[in-house]
KOLDRENDREN-619102 format. One record per atom (N, C-alpha, C): residue in three letters; z, x negated, y negated. Coordinates in pm, whole numbers, padded with zeros to 5 digits, always signed. Example, Ala and Ser with C-alpha at 12.3 -4.5 7.8 and 13.67 -1.06 7.14 Angstrom:
Ala+00780-01319+00569
Ala+00780-01230+00450
Ala+00780-01320+00330
Ser+00708-01285+00225
Ser+00714-01367+00106
Ser+00787-01290-00003
This chain:
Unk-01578+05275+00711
Unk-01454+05199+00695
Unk-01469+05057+00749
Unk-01516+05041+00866
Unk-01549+04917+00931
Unk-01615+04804+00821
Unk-01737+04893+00744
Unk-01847+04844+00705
Unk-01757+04801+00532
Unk-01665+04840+00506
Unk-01619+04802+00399
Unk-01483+04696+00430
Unk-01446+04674+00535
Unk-01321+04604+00618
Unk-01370+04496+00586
Unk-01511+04471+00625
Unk-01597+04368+00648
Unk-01615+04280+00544
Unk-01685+04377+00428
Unk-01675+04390+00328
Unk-01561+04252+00210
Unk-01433+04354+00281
Unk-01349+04302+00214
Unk-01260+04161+00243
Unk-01315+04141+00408
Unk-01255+04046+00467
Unk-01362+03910+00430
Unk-01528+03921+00386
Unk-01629+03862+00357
Unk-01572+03817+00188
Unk-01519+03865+00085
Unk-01503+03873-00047
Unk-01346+03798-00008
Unk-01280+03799+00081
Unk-01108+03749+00044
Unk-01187+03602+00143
Unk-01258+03542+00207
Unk-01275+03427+00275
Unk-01367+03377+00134
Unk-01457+03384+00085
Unk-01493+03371-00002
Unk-01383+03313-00150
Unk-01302+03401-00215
Unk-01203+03341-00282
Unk-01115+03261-00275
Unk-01082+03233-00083
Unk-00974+03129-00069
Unk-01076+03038-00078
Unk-01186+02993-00015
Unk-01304+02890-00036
Unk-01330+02832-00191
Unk-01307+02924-00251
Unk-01382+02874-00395
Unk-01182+02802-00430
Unk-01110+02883-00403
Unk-00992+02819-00420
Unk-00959+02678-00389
Unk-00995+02718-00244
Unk-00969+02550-00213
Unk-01071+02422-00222
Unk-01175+02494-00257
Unk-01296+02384-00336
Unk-01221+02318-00470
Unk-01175+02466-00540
Unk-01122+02406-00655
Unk-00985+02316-00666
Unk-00919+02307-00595
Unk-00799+02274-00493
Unk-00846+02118-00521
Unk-00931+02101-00416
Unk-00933+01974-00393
Unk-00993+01892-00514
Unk-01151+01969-00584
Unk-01160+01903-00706
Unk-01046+01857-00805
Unk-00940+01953-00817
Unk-00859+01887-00905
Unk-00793+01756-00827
Unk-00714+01775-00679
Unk-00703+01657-00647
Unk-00792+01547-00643
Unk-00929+01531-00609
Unk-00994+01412-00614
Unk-00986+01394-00741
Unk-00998+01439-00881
Unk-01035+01445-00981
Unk-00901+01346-01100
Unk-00758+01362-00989
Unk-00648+01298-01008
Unk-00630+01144-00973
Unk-00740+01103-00905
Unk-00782+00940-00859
Unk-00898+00936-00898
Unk-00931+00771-00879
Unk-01105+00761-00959
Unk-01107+00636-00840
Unk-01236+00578-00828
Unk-01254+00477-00801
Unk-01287+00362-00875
Unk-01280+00234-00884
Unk-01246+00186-00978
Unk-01316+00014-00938
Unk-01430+00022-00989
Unk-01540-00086-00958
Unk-01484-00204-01054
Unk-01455-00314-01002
Unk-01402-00477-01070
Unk-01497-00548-00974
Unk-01431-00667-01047
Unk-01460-00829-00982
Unk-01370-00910-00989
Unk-01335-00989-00946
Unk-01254-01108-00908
Unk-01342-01240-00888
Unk-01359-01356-00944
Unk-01473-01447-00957
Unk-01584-01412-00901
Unk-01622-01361-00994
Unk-01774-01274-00970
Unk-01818-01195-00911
Unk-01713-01183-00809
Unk-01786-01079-00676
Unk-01703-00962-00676
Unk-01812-00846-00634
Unk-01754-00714-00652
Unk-01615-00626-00556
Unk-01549-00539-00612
Unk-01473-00499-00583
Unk-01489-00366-00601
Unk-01376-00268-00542
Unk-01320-00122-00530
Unk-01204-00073-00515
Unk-01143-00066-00623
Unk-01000+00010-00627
Unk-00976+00102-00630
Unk-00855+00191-00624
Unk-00874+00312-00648
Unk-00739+00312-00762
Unk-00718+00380-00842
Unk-00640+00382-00947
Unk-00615+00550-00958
Unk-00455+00633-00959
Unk-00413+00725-00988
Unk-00282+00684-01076
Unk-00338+00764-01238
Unk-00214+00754-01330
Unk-00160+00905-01355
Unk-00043+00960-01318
Unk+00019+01046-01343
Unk+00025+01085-01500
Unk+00067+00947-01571
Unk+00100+00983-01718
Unk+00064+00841-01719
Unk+00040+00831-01855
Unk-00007+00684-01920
Unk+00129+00606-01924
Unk+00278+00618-01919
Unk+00375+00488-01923
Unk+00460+00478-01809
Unk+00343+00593-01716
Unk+00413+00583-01570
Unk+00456+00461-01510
Unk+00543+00419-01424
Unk+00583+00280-01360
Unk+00472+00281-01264
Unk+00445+00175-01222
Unk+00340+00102-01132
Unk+00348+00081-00956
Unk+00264+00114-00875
Unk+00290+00060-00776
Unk+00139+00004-00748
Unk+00173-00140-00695
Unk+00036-00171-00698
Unk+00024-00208-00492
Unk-00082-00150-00434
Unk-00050-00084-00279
Unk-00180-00161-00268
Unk-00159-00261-00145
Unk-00228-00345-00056
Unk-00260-00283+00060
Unk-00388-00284+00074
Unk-00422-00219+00255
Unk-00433-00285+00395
Unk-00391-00247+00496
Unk-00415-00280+00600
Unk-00531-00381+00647
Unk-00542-00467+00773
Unk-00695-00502+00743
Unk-00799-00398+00786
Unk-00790-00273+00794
Unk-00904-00174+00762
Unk-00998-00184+00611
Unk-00904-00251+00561
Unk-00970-00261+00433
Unk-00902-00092+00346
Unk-00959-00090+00224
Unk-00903+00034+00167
Unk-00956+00153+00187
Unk-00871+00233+00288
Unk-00948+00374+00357
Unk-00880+00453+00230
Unk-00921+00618+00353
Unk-00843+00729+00332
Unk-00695+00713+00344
Unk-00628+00610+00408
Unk-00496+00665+00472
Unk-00414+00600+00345
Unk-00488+00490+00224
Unk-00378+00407+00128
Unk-00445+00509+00005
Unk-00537+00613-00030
Unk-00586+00676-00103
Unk-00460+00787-00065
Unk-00464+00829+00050
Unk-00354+00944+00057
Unk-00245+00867+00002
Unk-00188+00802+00102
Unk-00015+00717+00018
Unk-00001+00697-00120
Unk-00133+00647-00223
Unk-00113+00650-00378
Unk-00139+00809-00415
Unk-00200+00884-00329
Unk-00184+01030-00384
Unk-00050+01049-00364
Unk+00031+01070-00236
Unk+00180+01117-00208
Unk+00252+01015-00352
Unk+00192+00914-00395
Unk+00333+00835-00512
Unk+00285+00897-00664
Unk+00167+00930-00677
Unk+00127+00966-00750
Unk+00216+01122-00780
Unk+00205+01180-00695
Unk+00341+01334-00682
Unk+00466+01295-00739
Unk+00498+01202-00683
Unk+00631+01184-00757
Unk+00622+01113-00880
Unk+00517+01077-00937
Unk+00540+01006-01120
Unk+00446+00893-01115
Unk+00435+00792-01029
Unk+00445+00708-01005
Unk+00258+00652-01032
Unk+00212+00539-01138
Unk+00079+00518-01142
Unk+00047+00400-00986
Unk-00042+00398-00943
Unk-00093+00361-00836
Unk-00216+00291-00871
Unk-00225+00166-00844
Unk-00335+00089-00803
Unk-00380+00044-00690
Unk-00478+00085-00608
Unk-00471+00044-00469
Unk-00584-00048-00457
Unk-00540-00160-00447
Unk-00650-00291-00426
Unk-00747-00323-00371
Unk-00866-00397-00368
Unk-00932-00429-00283
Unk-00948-00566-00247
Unk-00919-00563-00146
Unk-00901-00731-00123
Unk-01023-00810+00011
Unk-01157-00702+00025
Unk-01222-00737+00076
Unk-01350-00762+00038
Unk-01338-00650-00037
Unk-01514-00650-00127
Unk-01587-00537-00111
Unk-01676-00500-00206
Unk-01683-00346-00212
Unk-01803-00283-00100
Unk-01714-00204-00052
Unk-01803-00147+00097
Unk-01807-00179+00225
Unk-01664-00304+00216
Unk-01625-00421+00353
Unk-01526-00291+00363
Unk-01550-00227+00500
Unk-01448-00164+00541
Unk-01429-00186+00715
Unk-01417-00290+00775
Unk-01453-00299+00939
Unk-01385-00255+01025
Unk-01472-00181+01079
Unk-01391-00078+01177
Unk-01335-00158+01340
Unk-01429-00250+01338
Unk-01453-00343+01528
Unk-01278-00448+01501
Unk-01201-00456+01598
Unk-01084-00553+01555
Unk-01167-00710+01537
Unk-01310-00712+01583
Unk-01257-00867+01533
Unk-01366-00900+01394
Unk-01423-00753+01360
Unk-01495-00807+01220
Unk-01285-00760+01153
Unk-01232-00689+01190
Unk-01096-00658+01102
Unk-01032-00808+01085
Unk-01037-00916+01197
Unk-00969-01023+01202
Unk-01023-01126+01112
Unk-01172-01110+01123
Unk-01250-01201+01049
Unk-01227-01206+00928
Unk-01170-01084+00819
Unk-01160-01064+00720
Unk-01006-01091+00677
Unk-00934-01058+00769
Unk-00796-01120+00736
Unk-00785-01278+00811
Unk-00831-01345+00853
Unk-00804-01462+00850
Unk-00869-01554+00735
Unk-00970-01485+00701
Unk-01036-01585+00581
Unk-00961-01595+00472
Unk-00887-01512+00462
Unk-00756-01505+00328
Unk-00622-01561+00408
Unk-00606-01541+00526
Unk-00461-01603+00572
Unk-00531-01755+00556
Unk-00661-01779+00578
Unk-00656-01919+00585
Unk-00696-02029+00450
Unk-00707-01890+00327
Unk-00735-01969+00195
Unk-00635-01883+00093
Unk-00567-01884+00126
Unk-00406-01850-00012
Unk-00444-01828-00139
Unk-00506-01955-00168
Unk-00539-01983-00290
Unk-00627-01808-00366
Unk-00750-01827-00272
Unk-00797-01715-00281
Unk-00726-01566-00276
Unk-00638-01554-00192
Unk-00561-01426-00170
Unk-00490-01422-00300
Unk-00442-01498-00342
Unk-00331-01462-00484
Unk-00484-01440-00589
Unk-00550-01535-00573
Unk-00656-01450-00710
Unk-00720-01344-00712
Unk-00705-01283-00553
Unk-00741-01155-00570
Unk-00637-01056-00559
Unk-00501-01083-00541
Unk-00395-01026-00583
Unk-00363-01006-00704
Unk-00384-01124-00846
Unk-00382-01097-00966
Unk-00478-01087-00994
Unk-00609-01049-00943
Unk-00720-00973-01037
Unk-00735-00846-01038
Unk-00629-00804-00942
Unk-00602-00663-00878
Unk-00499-00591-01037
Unk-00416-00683-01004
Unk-00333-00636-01102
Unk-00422-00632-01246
Unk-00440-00801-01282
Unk-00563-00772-01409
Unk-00605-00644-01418
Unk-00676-00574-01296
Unk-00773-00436-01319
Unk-00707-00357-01378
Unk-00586-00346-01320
Unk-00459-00225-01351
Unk-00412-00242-01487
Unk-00419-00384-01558
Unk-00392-00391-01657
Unk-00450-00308-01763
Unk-00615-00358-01756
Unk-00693-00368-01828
Unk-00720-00149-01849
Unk-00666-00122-01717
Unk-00685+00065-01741
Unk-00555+00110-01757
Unk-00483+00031-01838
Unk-00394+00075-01890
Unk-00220+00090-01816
Unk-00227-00009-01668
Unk-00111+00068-01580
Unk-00003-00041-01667
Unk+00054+00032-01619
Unk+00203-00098-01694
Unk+00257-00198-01585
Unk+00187-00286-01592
Unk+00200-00418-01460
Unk+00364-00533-01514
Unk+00380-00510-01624
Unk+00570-00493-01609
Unk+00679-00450-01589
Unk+00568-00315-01536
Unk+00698-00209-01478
Unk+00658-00212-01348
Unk+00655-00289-01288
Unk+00581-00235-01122
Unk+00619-00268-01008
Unk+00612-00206-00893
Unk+00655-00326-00762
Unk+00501-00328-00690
Unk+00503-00435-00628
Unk+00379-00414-00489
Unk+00441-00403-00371
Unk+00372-00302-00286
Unk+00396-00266-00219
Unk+00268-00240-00085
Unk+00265-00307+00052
Unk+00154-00334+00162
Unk+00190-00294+00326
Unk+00086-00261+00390
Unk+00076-00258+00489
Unk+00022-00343+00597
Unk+00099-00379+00673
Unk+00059-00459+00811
Unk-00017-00594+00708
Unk-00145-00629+00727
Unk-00197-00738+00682
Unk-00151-00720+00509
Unk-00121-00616+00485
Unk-00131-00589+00340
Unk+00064-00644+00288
Unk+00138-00573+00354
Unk+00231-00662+00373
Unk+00242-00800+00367
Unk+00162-00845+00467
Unk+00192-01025+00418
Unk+00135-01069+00321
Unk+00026-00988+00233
Unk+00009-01019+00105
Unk+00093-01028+00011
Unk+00168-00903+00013
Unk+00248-00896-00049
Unk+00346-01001-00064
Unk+00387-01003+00031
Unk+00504-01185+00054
Unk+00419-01297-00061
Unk+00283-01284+00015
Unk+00178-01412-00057
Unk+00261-01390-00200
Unk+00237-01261-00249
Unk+00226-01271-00442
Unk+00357-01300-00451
Unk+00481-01233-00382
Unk+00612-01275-00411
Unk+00623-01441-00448
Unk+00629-01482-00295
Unk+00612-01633-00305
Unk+00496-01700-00415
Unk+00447-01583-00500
Unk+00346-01679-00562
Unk+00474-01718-00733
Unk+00565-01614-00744
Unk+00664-01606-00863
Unk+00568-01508-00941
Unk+00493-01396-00899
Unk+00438-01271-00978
Unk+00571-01210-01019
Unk+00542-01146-01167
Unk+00622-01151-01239
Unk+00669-00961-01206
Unk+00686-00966-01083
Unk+00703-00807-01047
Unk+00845-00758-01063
Unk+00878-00651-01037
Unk+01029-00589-01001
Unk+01107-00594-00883
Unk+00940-00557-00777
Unk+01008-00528-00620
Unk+00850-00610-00562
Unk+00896-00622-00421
Unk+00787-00601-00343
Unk+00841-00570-00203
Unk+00731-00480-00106
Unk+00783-00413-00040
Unk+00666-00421+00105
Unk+00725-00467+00180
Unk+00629-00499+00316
Unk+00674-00353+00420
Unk+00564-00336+00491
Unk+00589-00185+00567
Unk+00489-00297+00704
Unk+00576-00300+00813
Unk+00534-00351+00911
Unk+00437-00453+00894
Unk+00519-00547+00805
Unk+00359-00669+00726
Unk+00405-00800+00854
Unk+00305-00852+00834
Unk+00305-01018+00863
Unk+00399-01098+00804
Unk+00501-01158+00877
Unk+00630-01227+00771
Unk+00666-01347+00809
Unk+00525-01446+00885
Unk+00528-01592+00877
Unk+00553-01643+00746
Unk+00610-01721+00716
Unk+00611-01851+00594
Unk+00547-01947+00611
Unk+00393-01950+00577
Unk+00317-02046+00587
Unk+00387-02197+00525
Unk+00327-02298+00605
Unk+00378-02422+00569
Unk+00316-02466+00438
Unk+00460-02529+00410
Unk+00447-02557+00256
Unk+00473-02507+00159
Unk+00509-02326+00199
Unk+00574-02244+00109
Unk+00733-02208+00113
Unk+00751-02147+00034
Unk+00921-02090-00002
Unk+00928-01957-00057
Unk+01075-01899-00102
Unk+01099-01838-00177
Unk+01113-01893-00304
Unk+01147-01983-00305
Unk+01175-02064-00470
Unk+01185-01984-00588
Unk+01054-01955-00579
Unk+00984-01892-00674
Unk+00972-01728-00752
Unk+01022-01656-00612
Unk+01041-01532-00657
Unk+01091-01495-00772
Unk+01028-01383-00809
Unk+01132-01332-00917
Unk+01163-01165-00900
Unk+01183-01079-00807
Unk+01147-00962-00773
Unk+01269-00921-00645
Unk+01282-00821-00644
Unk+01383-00820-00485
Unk+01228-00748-00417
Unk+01330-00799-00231
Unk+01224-00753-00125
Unk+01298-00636-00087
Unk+01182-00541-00006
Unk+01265-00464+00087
Unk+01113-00509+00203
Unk+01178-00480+00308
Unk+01095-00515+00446
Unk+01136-00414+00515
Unk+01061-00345+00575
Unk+01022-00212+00651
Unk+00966-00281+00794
Unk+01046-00213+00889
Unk+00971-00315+01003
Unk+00999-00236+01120
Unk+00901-00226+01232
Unk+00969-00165+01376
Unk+01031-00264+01458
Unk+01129-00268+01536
Unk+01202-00267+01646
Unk+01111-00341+01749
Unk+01016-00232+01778
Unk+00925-00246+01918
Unk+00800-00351+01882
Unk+00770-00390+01746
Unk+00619-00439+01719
Unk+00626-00530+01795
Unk+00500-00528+01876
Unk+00496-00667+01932
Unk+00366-00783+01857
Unk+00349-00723+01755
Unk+00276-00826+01693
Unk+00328-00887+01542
Unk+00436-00874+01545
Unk+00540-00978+01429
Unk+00716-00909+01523
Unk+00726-01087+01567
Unk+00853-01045+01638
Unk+00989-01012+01553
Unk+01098-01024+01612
Unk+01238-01013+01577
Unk+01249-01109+01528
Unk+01213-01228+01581
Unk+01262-01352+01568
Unk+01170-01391+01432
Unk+01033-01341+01410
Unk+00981-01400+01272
Unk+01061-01298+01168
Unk+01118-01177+01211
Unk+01210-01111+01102
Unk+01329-01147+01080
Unk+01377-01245+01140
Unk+01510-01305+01136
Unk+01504-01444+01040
Unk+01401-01517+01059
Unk+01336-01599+00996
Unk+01288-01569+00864
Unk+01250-01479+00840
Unk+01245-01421+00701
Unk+01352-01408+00644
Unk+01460-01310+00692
Unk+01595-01319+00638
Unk+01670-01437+00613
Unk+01636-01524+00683
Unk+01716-01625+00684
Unk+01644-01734+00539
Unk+01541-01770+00518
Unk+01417-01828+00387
Unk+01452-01715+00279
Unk+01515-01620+00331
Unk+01505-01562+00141
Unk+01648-01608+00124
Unk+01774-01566+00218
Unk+01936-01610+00181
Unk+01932-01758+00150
Unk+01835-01858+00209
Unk+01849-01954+00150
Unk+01813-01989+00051
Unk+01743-01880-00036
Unk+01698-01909-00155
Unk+01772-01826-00257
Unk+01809-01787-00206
Unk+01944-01664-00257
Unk+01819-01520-00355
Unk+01711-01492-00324
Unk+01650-01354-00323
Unk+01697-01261-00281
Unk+01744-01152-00362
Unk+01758-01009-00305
Unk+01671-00956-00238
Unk+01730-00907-00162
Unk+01690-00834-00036
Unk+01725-00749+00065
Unk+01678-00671+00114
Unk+01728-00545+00234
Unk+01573-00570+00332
Unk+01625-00547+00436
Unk+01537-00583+00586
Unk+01575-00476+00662
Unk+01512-00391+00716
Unk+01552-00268+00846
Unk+01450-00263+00895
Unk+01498-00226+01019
Unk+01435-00199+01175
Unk+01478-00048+01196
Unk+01368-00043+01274
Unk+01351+00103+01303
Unk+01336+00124+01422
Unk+01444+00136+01551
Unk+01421+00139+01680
Unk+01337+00198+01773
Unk+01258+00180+01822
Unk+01145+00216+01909
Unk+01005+00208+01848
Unk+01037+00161+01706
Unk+00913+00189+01583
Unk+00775+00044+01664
Unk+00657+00081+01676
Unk+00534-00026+01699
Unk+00524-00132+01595
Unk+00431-00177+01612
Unk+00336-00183+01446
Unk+00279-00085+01440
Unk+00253-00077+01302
Unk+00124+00031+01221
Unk+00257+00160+01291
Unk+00348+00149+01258
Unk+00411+00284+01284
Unk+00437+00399+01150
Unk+00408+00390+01018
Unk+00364+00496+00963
Unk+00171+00523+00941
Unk+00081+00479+01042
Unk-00016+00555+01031
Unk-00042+00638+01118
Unk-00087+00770+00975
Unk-00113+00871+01054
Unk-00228+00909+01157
Unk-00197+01000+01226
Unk-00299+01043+01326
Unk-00336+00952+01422
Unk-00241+00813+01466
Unk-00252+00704+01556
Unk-00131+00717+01666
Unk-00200+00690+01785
Unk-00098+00646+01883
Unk+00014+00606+01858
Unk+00025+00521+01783
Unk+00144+00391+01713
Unk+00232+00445+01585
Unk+00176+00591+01588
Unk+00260+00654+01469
Unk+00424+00715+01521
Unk+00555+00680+01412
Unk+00653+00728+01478
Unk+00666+00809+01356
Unk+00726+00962+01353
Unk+00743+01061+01239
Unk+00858+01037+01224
Unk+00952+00975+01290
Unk+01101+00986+01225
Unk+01112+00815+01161
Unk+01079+00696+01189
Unk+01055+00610+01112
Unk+00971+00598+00979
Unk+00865+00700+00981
Unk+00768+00689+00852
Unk+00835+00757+00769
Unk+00917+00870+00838
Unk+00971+00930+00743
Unk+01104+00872+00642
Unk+01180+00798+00744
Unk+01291+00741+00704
Unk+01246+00617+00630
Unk+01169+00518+00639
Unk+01133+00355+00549
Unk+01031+00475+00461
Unk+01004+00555+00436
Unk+00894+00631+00313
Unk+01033+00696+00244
Unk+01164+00776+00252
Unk+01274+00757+00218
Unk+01314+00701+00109
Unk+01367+00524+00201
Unk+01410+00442+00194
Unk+01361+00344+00043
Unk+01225+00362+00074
Unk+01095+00285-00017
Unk+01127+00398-00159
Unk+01078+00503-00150
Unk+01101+00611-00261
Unk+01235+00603-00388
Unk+01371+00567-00307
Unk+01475+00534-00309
Unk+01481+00427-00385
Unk+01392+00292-00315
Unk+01382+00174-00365
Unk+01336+00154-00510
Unk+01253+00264-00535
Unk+01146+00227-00650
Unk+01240+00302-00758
Unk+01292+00455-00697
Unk+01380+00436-00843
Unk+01519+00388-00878
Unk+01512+00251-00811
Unk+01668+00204-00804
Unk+01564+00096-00919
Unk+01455+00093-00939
Unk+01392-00096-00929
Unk+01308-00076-01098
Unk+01241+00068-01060
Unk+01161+00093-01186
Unk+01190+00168-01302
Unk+01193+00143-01390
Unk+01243+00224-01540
Unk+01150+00330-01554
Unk+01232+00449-01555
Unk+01120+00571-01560
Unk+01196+00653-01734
């Protein structure tokens, strides 16, 4: 009896294994990676289309560059309908883990614009070109990826929404809203101490003067980087509520 227990407990670990092998193949198998260029030099996106006239979200990463954690988030939008392009805005295989190769890579774009929007619309280009529907879409970023996002707003990209999650929300000199054509939503903690109250007040205040739609919330006790997971700086009742909020947003914004 033992010898067949064994048996049977060896044959049922076995089938959940092949299960969840197969499990996950179908999920990886639901994203691709997605090799471009942007003036000449190489890139890595990741692209998940639910259905071919799915609405768009096109998702900017942190300056980690594009991990696991913006591959999961276009998987979670991908669940609900939603096609996903997740950008690369460093170059293919720049992923820096040390904060100041992370800084090195986001200041070279905070400090050439020019460049950041062409690799913001070559991003989109990619998405075009595999078919996403980049007139139905919002962008949507994290922390450094966030203030990209602002970048393309302020660039007058011809989006629906764009949507900052604890982004960078200086107004570099020389820029405006003017130009927008898209409403914002801004996702922001309370507690960050690395984009204050006062640069979120300042934001509010450059879009009403430009008269841009918009919604701005704070999330009390929230850090920065307060929806990543498995971090110190993660809050579960803020990620949960601006992930909500955002969800909410997209089908108030996108034609499904």
């Amino acid at each position: 009896m033992k010898t067949l227990t064994c048996l049977f407990s060896a044959l049922l670990i076995g089938l959940t294994a092949g299960l969840t092998a197969a499990w996950t193949a179908d999920a990886d198998a639901a994203g691709e990676k997605i090799p471009y260029a942007v003036d000449g030099k190489p890139y890595e996106g990741y692209l998940v289309m639910p259905s071919p006239k799915a609405p768009l979200v096109l998702l900017i990463h942190d300056w980690d560059g594009l991990t696991d954690y913006e591959v999961k988030r276009a998987d979670m939008l991908a669940d609900l309908g939603y096609a996903v392009f997740a950008a690369d805005l460093f170059g293919t295989g720049v992923r820096p883990t040390e904060t100041a190769d992370k800084r090195k890579q986001t200041d070279a774009l905070y400090q050439d614009r020019k460049k950041m929007r062409a690799l913001l619309n070559g991003a989109l280009d990619t998405a075009k070109s595999k078919g996403a529907d980049i007139h139905n879409a919002v962008a949507m970023g994290y922390c450094f990826g966030g203030a990209a996002v602002l970048e393309l707003a302020r660039s007058g990209a011809d989006l629906k929404g764009f949507v900052a999650f604890h982004g960078g929300l200086d107004l570099p000199e020389g820029q405006d809203y003017a130009g927008t054509r898209g409403r914002l939503l801004v996702l922001h903690g309370t507690a960050d101490q690395s984009v204050s109250m006062d640069q979120f007040a300042a934001l509010a205040r450059a879009l009403e003067e430009k008269g841009v739609p918009h919604e701005m919330i704070t999330y009390g006790g929230a850090p920065h980087a307060f929806t990543v997971f498995g971090t110190e700086r993660y809050r579960e009742d803020a990620d949960r509520k601006s992930w909500k909020r955002f969800t909410e947003f997209l089908g108030e914004t996108l034609a499904r």
